[in-house]
C-alpha positions as CSV (number, residue, x, y, z in Angstrom):
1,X,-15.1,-11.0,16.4
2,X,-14.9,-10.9,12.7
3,X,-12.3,-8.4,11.9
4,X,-13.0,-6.3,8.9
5,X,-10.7,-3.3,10.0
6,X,-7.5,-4.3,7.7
7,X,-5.8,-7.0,5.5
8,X,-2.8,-6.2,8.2
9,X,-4.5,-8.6,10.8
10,X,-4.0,-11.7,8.5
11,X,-2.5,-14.6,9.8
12,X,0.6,-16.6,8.3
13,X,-0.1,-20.0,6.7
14,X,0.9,-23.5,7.7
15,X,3.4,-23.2,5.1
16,X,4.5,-20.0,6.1
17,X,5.1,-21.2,9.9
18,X,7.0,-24.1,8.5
19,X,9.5,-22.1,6.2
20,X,10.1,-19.7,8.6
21,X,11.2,-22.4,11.4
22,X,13.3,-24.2,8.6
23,X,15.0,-20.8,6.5
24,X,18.7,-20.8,6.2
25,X,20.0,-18.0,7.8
26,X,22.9,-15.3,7.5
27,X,23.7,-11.4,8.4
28,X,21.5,-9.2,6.1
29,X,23.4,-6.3,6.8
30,X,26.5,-8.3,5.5
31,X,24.1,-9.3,2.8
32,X,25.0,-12.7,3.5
33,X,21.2,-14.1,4.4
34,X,20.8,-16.2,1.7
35,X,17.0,-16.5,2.2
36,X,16.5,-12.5,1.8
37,X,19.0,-12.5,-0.9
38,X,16.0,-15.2,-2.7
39,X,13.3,-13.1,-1.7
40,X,15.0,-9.7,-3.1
41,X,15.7,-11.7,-6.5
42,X,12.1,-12.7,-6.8
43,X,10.8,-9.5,-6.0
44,X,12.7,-7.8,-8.3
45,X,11.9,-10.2,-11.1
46,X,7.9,-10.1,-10.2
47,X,8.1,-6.5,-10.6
48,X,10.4,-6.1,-13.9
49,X,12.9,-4.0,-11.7
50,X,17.0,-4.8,-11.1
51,X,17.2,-4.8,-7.5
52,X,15.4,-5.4,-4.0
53,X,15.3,-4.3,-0.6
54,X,13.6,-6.2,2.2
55,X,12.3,-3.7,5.0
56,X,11.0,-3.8,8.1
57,X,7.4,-1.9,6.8
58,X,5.9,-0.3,3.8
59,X,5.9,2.9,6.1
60,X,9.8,2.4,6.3
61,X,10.3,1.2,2.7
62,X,8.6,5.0,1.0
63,X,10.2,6.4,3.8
64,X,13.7,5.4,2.5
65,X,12.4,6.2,-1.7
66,X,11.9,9.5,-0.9
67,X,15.5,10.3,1.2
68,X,17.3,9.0,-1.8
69,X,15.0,10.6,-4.2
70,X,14.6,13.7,-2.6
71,X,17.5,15.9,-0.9
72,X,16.5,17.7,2.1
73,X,14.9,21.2,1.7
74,X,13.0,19.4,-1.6
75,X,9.1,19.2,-2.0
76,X,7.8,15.3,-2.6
77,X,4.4,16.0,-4.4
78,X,2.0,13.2,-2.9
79,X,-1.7,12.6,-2.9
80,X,-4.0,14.7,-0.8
81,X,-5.5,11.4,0.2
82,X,-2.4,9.1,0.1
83,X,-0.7,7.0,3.0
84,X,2.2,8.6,2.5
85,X,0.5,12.0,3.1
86,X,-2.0,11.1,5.8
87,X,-0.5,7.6,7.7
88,X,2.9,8.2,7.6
89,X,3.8,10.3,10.9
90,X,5.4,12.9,8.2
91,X,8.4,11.2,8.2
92,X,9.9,11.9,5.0
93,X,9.8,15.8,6.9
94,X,10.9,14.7,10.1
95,X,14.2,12.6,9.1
96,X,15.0,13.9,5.4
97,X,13.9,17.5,5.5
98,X,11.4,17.1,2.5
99,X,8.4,18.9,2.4
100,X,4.8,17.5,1.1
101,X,3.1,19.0,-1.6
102,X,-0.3,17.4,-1.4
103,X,-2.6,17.4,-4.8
104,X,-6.4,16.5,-4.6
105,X,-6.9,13.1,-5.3
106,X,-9.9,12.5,-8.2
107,X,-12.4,10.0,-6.9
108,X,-10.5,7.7,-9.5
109,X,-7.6,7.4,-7.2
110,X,-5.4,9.4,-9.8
111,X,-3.6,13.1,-9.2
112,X,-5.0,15.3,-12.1
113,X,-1.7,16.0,-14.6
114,X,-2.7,19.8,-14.5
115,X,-2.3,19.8,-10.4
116,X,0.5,18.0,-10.7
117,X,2.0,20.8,-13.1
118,X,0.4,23.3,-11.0
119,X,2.9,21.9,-7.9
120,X,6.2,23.2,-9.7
121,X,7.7,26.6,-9.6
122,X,6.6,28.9,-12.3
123,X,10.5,30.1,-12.5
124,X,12.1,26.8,-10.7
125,X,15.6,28.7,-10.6
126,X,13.6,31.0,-8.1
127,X,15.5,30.6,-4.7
128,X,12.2,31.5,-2.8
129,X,10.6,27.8,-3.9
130,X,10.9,24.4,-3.0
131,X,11.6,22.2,-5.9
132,X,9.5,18.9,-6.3
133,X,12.3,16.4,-6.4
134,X,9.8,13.4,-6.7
135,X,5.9,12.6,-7.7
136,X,4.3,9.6,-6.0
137,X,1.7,7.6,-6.7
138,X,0.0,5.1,-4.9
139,X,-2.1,1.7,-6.5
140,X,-4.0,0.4,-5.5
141,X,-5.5,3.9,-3.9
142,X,-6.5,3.1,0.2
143,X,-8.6,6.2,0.6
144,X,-10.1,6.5,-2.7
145,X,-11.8,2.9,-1.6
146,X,-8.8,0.5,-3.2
147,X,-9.4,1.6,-6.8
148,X,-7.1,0.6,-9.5
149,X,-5.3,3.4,-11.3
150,X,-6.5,3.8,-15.0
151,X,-4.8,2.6,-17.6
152,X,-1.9,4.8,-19.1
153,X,-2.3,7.0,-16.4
154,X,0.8,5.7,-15.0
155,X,2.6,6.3,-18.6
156,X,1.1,10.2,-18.1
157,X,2.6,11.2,-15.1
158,X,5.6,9.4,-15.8
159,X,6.0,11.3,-19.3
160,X,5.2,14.5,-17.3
161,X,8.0,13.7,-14.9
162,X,10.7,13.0,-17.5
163,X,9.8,16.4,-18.7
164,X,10.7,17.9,-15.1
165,X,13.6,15.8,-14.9
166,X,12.3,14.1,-11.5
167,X,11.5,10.4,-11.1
168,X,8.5,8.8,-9.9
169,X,7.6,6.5,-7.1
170,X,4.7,4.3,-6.5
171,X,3.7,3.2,-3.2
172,X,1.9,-0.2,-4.4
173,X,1.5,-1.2,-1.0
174,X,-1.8,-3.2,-2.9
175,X,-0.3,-3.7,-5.9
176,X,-0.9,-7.3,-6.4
177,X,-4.6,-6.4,-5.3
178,X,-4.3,-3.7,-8.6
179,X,-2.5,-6.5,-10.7
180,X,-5.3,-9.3,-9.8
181,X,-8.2,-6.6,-10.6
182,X,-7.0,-5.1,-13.5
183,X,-5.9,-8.4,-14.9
184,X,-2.3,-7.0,-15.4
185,X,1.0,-8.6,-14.3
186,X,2.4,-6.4,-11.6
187,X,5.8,-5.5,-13.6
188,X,3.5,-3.9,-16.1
189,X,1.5,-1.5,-13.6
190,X,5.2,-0.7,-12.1
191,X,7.1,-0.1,-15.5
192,X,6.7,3.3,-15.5
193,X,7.6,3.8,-11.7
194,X,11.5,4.4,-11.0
195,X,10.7,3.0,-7.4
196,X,8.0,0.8,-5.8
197,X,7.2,-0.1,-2.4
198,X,4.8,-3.0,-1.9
199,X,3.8,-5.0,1.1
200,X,3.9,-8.7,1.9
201,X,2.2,-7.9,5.0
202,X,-1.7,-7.0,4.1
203,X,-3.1,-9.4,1.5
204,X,-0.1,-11.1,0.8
205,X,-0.6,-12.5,4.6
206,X,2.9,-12.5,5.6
207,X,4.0,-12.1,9.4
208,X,6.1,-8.5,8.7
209,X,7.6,-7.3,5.5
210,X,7.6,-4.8,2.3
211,X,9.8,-4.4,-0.3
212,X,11.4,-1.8,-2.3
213,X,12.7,-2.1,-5.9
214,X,14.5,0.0,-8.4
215,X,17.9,0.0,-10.2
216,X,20.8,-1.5,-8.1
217,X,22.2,2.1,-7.9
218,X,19.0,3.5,-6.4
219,X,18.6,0.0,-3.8
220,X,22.1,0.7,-3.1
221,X,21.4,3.9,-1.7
222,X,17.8,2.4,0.0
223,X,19.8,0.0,1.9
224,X,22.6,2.8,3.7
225,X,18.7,4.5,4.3
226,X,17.4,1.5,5.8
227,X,20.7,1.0,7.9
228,X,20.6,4.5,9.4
229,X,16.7,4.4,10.1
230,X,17.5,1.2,12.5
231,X,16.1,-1.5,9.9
232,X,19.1,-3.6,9.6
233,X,17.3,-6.6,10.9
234,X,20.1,-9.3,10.6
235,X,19.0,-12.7,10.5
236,X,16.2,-11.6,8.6
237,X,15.7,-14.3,6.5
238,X,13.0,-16.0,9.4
239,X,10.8,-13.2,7.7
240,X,11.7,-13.4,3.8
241,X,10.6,-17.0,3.8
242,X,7.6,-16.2,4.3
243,X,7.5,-13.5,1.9
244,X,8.5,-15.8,-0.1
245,X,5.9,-18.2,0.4
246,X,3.2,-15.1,0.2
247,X,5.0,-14.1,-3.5
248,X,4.5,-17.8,-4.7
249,X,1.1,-18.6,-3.1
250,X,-0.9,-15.8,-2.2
251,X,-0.8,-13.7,-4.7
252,X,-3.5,-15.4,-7.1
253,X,-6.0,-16.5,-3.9
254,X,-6.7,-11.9,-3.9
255,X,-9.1,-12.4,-6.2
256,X,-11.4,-14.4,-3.3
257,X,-11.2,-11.6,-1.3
258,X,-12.1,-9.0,-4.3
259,X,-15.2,-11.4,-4.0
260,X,-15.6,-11.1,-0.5
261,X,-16.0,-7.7,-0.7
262,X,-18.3,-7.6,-3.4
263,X,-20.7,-10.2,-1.3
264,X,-20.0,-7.8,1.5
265,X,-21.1,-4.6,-0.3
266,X,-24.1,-6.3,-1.6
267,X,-25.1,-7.4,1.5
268,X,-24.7,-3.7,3.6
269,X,-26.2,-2.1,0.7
270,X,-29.3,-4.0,1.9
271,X,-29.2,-2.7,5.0
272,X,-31.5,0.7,6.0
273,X,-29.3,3.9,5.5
274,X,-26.3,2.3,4.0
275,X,-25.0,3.3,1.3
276,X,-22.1,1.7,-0.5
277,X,-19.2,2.9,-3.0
278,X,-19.0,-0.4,-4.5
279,X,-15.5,-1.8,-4.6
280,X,-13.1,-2.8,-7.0
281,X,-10.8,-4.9,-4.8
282,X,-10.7,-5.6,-1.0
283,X,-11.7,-2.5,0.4
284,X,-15.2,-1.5,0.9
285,X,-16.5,2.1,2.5
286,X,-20.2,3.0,3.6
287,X,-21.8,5.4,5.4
288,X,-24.8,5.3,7.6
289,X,-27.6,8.2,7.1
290,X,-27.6,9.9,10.4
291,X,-25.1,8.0,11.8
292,X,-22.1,9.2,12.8
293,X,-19.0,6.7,11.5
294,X,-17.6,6.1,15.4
295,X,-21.0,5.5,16.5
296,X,-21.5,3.0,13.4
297,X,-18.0,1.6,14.3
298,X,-18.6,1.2,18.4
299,X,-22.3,-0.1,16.9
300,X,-20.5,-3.2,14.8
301,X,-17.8,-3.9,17.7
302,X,-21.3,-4.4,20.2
303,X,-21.8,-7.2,17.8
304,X,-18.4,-8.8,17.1
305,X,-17.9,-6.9,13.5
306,X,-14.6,-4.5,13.6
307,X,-14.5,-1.5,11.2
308,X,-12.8,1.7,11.6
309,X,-13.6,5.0,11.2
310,X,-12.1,6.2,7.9
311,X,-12.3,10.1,6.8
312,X,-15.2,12.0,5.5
313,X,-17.6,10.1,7.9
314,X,-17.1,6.6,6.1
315,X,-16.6,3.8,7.6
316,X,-14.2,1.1,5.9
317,X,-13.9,-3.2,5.8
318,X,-11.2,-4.7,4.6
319,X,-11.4,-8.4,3.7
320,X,-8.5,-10.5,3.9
321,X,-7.2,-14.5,4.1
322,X,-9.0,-14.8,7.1
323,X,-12.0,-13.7,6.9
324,X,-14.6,-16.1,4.6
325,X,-17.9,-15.7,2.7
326,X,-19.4,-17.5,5.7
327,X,-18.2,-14.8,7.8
328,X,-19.0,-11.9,5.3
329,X,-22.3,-13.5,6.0
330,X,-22.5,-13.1,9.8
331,X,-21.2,-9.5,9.6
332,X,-24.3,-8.6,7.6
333,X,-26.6,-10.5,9.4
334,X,-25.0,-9.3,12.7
335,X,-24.9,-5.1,11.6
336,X,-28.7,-5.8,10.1
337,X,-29.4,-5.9,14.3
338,X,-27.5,-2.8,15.6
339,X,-28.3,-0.1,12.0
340,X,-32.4,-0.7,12.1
């Protein structure tokens, strides 16, 4: 099988393996792991931000963001399209009381500045309303096909949130995909967020991990969060080294996979029917004309290709660390046979 479905099913390296077995280990809760205490340092630094919380997830990570950013009975305005909104199991409702206020999401991946505006109150001293107590963001956008936020849009929404006195956070789950495509260090893309999530799980190849930063008053609160959501993981520092390793070493190799899927679109947009929203990083989306997407899907699984079904009858592929161009090769070849 050559899996295609997500960047989550990557594998940890050698090295990975190795620091894991070898990590010096204390009580996280305590604080006292000295091997997530490294990884939180060097997250923080990567992404220009004080502090850093390890978690269990990226789910878990916005999760916590938007409980401290957000008091219950407040609106978080999200993407129509974003994982937050859609992949999430409406958690920020379930445990913190927030509501979602979900704007269409342009093609481009961005939330237009006027919807945005739209989302607020008219008369926000009104008791009848919800306030918007946060605006997020994702980059790179999943949905939207992995696209890379424009330029100074980031710098936009962030002046327009200043202006309602609410802060903003970014779920950059991809974000290292975003910083590799765009060419722009990852602390730059997340200056103007007062929160980001990211994972070390997807591209980054690590076993199980995301991270949070902010300032140390705002991780302070994420960690009592994290604590009462059950993701005080102890000796957790047999997963920070290998986020470690992924920060130091996997970071730079995304651009192979940006490749990847550019061989990979190329080659599907070969095939009869297909047609292709080209990608900008590791996510590529098709549709096949007069197929339906879960008959394409069962299709390229009777071959050994996974993909998934993935809204408005598109199918997605993901490529990761451990899928090759070799295999991007096969998976053509092999859905050539079954979408004649």
């Amino acid at each position: 099988m050559i899996e295609l479905r997500s960047d989550t099913f990557t594998l940890p390296t050698k090295k990975m393996l190795d620091a894991m077995v070898s990590a010096s280990l204390g009580d996280d809760v305590y604080a006292e792991d000295p091997t997530v205490n490294r990884l939180e340092k060097l997250a923080a630094n990567r992404l220009g931000k004080a502090a850093a919380c390890l978690m269990p997830s990226g789910t878990m990570g916005n999760l916590a963001a938007l409980m401290v950013h957000a008091p219950r009975g407040a609106k978080a305005i999200v993407g129509a399209e974003s994982d937050i909104h859609l992949y999430e199991a409406a958690g920020a409702t379930v445990c913190g009381g927030i509501a979602y206020e979900p704007v269409p999401n342009a093609p481009d991946g961005t939330l237009p500045l006027e919807a945005i505006e739209a989302a607020f109150p008219e008369d926000e001293d009104d008791p009848q309303f919800a306030r918007p107590a946060v605006i997020c963001l994702e980059n790179t956008q999943n949905r939207c096909g992995g696209v890379v936020l424009p330029t100074g849009y980031d710098a936009e929404v962030a002046a327009l949130a200043r202006a309602r006195g609410v802060p903003v956070h970014l779920d950059g789950a991809r974000l290292f995909n975003a910083a590799i495509a765009s060419r722009v260090p990852a602390a730059v893309l997340a200056a103007h967020a007062d929160s980001v999530q990211f994972c070390l799980s997807k591209g980054l190849a690590a076993p199980v991990g995301s991270v949070v930063v902010g300032d140390d008053a705002f991780i302070r609160r994420v960690r009592r969060v994290r604590k009462m959501l059950g993701g005080g993981m102890r000796q957790a520092g047999v997963l920070a080294a290998a986020g470690i390793v992924a920060l130091h070493e996997m970071v730079e190799r995304l651009s192979g996979d940006h490749e990847r899927a550019g061989l990979l679109a190329d080659g599907l947009a070969t095939l009869p029917g297909v047609q292709v929203t080209p990608p900008q990083t590791n996510i590529v989306l098709f549709t096949v004309a007069g197929r339906d997407a879960a008959d394409v899907v069962a299709a390229a699984a009777s071959v050994g290709v996974a993909v998934n079904t993935f809204g408005h009858g598109r199918v997605r592929a993901v490529t990761h660390a451990g899928v090759d161009a070799d295999d991007v090769e096969r998976a053509v070849q092999r859905l050539r046979t079954v979408l004649r």
